[in-house]
C-alpha positions as CSV (number, residue, x, y, z in Angstrom):
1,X,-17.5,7.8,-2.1
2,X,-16.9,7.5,-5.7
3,X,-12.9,6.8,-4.6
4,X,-14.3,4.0,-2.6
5,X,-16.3,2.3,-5.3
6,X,-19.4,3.3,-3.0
7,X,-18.5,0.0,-0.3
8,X,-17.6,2.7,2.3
9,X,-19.5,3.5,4.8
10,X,-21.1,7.7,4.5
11,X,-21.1,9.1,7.7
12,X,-17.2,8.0,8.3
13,X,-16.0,9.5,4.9
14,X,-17.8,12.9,5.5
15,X,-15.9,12.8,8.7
16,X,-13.0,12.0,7.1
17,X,-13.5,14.9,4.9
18,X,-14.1,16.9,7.3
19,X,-11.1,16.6,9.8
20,X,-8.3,15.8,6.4
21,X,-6.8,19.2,6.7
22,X,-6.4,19.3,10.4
23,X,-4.3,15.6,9.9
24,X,-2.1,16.8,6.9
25,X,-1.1,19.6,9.3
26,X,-0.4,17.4,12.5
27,X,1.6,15.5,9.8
28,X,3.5,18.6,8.7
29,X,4.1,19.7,12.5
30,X,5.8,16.4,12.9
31,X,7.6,17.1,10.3
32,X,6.4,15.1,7.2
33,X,8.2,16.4,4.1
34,X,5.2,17.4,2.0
35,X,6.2,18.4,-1.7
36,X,5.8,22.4,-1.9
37,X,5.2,25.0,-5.0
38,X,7.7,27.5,-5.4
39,X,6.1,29.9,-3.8
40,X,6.1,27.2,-0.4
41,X,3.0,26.6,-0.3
42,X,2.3,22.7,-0.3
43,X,1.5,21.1,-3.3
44,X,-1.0,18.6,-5.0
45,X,-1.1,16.3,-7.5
46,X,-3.8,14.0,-9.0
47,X,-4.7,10.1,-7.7
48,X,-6.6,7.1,-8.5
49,X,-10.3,8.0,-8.2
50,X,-10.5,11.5,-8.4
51,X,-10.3,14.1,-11.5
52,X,-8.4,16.9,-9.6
53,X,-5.4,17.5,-8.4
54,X,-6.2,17.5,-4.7
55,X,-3.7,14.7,-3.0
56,X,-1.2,16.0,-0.7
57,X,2.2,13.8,-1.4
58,X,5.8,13.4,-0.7
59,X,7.4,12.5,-3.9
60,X,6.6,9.0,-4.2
61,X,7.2,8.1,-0.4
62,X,4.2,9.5,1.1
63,X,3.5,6.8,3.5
64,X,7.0,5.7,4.6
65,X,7.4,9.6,5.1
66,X,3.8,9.4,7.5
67,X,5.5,6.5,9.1
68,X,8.6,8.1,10.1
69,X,6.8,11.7,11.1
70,X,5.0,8.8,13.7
71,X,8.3,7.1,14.7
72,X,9.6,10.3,15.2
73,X,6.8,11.4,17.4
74,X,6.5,8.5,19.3
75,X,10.5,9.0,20.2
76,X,10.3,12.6,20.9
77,X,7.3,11.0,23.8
78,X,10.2,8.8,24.8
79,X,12.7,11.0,25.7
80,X,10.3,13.0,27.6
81,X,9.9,9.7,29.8
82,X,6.2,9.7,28.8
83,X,6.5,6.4,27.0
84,X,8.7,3.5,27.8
85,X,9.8,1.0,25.1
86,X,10.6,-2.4,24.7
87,X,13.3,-3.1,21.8
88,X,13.9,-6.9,20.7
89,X,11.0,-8.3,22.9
90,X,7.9,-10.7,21.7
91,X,4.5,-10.8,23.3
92,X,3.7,-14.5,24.1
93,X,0.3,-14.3,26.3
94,X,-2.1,-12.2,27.2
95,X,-2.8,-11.5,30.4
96,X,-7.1,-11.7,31.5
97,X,-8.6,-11.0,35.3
98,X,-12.2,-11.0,35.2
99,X,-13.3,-11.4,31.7
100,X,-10.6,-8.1,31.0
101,X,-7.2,-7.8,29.5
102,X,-5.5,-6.8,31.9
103,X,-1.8,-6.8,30.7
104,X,0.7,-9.1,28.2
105,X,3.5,-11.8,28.9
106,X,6.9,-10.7,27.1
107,X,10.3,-12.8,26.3
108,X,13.3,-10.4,26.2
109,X,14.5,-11.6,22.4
110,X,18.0,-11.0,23.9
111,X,18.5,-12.5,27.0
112,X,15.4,-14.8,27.2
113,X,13.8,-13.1,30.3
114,X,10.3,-13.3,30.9
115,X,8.6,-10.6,32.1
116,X,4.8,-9.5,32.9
117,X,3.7,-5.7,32.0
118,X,0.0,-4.6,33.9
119,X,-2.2,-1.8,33.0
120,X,-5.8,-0.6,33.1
121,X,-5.8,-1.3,28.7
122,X,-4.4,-3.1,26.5
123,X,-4.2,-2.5,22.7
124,X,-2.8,-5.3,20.3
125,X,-1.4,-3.4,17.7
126,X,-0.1,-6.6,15.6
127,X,-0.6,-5.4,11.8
128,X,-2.5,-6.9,9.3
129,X,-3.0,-11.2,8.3
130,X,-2.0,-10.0,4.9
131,X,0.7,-13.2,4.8
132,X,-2.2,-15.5,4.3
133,X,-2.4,-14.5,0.8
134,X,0.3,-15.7,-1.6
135,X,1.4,-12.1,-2.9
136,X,1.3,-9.3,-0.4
137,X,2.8,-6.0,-0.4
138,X,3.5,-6.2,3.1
139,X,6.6,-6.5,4.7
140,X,6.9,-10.1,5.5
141,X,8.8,-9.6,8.8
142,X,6.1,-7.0,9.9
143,X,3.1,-9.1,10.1
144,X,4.6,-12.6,11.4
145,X,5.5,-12.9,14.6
146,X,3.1,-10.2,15.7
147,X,0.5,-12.6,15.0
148,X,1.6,-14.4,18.1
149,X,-0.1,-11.5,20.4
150,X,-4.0,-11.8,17.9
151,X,-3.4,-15.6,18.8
152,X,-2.8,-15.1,22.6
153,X,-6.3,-13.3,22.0
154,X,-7.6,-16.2,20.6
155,X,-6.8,-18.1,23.6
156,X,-8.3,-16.0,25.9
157,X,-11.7,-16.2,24.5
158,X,-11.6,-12.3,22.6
159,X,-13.2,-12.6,18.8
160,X,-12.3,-10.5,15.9
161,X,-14.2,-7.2,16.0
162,X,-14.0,-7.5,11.6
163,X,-12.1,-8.8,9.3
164,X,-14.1,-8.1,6.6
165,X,-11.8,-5.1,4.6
166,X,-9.3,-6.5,2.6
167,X,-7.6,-3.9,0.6
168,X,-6.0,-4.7,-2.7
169,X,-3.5,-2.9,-4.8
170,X,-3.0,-2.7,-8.2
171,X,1.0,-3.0,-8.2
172,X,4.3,-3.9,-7.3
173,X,4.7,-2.7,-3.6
174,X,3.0,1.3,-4.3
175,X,4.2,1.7,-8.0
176,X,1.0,2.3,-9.5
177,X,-1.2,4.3,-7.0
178,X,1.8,6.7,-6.2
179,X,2.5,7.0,-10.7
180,X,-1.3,7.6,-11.3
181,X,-1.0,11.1,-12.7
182,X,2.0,9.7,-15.1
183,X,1.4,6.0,-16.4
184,X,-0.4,4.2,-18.8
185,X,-1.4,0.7,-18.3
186,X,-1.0,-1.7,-20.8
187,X,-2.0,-4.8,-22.0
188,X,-1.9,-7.4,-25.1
189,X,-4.9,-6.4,-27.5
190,X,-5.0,-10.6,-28.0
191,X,-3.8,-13.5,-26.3
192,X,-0.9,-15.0,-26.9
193,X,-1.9,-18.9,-27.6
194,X,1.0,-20.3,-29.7
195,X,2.7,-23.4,-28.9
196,X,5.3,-23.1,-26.1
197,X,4.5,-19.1,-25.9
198,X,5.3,-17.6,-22.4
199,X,4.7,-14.0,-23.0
200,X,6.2,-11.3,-24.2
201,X,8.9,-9.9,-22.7
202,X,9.0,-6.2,-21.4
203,X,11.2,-4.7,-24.2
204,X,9.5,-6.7,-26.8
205,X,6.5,-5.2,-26.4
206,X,6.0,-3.6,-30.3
207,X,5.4,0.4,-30.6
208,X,2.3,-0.8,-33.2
209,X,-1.2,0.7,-31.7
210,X,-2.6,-2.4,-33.2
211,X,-0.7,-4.4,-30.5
212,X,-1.3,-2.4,-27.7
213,X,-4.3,-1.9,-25.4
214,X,-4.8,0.6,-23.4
215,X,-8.2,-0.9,-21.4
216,X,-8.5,1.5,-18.7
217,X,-8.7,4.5,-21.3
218,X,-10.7,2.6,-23.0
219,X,-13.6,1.1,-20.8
220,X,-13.5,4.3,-18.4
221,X,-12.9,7.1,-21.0
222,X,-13.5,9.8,-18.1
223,X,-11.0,9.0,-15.5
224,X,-8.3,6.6,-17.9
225,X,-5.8,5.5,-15.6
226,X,-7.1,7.7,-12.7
227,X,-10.0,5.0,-11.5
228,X,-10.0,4.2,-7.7
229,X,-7.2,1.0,-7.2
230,X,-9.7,-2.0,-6.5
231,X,-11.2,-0.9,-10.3
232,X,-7.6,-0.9,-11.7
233,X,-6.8,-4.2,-9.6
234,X,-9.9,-6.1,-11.1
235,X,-9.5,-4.8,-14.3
236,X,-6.0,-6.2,-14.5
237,X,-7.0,-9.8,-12.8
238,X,-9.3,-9.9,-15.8
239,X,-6.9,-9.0,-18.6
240,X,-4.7,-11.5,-17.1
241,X,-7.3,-14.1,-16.9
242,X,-8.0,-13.7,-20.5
243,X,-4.8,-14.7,-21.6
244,X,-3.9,-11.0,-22.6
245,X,-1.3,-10.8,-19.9
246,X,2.6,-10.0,-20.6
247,X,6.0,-11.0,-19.0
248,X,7.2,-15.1,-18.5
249,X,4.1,-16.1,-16.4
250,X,1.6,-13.7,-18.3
251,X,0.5,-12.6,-15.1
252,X,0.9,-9.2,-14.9
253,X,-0.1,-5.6,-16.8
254,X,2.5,-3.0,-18.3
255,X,2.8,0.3,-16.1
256,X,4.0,2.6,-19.3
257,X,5.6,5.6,-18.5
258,X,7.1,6.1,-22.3
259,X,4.4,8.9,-22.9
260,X,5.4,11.1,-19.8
261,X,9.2,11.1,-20.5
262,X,8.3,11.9,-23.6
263,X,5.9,14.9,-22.6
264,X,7.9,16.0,-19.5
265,X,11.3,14.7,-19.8
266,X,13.2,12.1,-18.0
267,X,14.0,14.5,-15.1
268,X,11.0,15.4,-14.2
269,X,9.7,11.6,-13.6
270,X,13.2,10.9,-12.1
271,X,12.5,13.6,-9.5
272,X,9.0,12.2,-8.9
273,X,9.4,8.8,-8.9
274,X,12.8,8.6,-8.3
275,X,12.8,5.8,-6.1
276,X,10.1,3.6,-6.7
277,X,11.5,3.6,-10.3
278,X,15.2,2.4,-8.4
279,X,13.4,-0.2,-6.2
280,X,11.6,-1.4,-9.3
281,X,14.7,-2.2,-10.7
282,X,16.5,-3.4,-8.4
283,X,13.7,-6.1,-7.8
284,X,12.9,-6.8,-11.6
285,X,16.5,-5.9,-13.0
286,X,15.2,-4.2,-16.0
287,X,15.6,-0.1,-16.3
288,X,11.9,1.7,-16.1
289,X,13.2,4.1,-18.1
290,X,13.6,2.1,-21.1
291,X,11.2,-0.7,-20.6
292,X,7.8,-0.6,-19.4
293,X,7.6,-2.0,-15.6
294,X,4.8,-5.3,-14.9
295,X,2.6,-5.4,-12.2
296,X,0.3,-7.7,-10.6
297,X,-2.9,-7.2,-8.1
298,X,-1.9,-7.8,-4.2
299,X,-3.1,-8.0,-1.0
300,X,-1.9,-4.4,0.8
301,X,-4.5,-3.3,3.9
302,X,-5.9,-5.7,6.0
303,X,-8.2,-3.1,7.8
304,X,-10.1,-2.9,10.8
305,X,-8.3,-6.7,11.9
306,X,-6.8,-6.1,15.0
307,X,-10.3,-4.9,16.8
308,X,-11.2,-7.6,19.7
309,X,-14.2,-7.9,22.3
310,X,-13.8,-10.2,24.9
311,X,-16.4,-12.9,25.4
């Protein structure tokens, strides 16, 4: 509840709670790579909104690994015949008898056929609307054309069941909710107001304490740079909107990770974060390592939007 800034709803999280341990072994029979202790067992690590190390992770891939353990299982139900799949089609319409869906329209991307699929249910499983917002973390190709088939929906007369949980992250794709444990966030202690002054760039940030300000250890002395996202998210909106943000546009927080080399060695965060560190700087073209990466808020779940009642 805490985690959740107290906005979800009780009963769901206790369920949650309750069934967590029976999902993170489904995941592990399907073969999600969990990091493991020595000893084999598998191991945690701490995240954003909690005090303990309790988080279940795969290096700093968790959910493209809970992705592919459900690609995989879905193919394993495909080679048993159980599902049948569609590569390179598009839904165009939906298909309604009697106030139901009763089926979809679909264009062969390849050939151009059009075909009609029947069934007793049909679930839209389109992704999230995340594109309407200017910066997303979502993959852009993901959640475009799929919003042809919410609206088909539309057309038909079926409503949004909600739309009201809009999820935003505190980084640059998962940088800073998968580096939690590790970083510190950063900011200018004042604006930077002189004439022509864009920011400061990443490597010219100066080592003085004076200079530096390290707001979420500051304002939330308890959990430092482990609050829930959405706190980390607003709290960076704000510094930014002070003027207190670095980089060209001065839109965006440092995401520090000087402290932990130093403490744990360049190996160890290498082996952790490994690849969102590469991905960083391949996108930014600056070396984590030696300079401290920037992040922004963004829009990253659009939840509970692909819901629909029929009228």
């Amino acid at each position: 509840m805490k985690g959740g800034d107290f906005r979800a709803r009780e009963s769901n999280v206790y369920r949650l709670a309750q069934v967590s341990l029976n999902i993170i072994d489904q995941c592990v029979a399907q073969g999600v790579p969990f990091a493991r202790e020595y000893s084999g067992y598998l191991d945690n690590r701490s995240f954003g909104g909690a005090q303990v190390s309790r988080t279940f992770y795969a290096r700093g891939q968790t959910g493209q690994q809970l992705l592919l353990g459900a690609y995989q299982a879905l193919e394993r139900q495909i080679g048993a015949g159980t599902v049948e799949m569609f590569p390179r089609t598009e839904m165009l319409d939906l298909i309604v008898i009697d106030g139901h869906a009763r089926g979809i329209v679909t264009r062969d991307l390849m050939t151009g056929k059009i075909e009609s699929h029947l069934g007793d249910a049909v679930v839209l499983g389109t992704g999230g609307y995340g594109n309407v917002y200017y910066l997303s973390t979502n993959a852009k190709g993901s959640n475009a054309t799929p919003s042809g088939g919410r609206t088909s929906a539309v057309r038909c007369s079926a409503i949004p069941a909600s739309r009201r949980f809009t999820d935003v992250h505190s980084g640059l794709g998962r940088l800073s909710i998968q580096t939690h444990a590790d970083e510190r966030v950063v900011a200018q202690r004042r604006p930077r107001l002189g004439a022509g002054e864009k920011g400061r760039h990443a490597a010219g940030q100066p080592d003085s304490g004076s200079e530096r300000d390290y707001y979420l250890e500051r304002r939330y002395p308890s959990f430092g740079n482990l609050v829930p996202r959405d706190v980390a998210s607003r709290n960076a909106k704000a510094v930014c909107d002070e003027g207190r943000g670095v980089g060209g546009t001065k839109l965006a927080v440092y995401l520090d990770l000087r402290d932990a080399i130093d403490r744990l060695g360049k190996h160890v965060i290498k082996e952790r974060y490994g690849n969102l560190i590469d991905m960083y700087e391949r996108i930014a073209g600056e070396d984590p390592y030696q300079e401290p990466m920037r992040i922004y808020p963004a829009i990253h779940y659009t939840m509970a939007a692909c819901g629909w009642t029929t009228t």
